[in-house]
C-alpha positions, 0 to 999 in steps of 0.5 A: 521747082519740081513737086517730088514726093520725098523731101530731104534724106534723114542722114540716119546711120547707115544699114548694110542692105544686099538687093539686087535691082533691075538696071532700069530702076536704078537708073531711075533712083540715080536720076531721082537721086540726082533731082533730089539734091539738085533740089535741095542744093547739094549734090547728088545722094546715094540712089540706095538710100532713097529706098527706104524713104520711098518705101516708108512713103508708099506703105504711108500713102497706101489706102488699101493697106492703111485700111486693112490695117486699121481692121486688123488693129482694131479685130486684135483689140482685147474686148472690154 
């Protein structure tokens, strides 16, 4: 079984996003797609509705911009 970095797409109600990728990445979010419900058992899920997940995923992991974050956070803070 292959290690991937998303797990099952939540099967939210959909939201109409216009975006244009370049043709590779779509490539790859069809091939992605494609392992994804292999791996799940079912066919193939739409490529668009990785995006979000794989977004919610990178912000997630980002320890740079958890970090900032944080300090921002806390700097926004009302002092007691």
């Amino acid at each position: 079984m292959t290690k991937l970095k998303l797990g099952p797409i939540a099967d939210d109600k959909p939201i109409k996003v216009t975006l244009e990728l370049p043709a590779g990445l779509h490539r790859d979010l069809t091939a992605y797609a494609e392992i994804l419900g292999r791996e799940a058992g079912h066919g193939p899920s739409d490529p668009v509705r990785l995006i979000v997940p794989m977004l919610e995923r990178f912000i997630a992991t980002d320890r740079g911009f958890v970090k900032a974050r944080r300090k921002s956070a806390s700097s926004d803070a009302p002092i007691a």
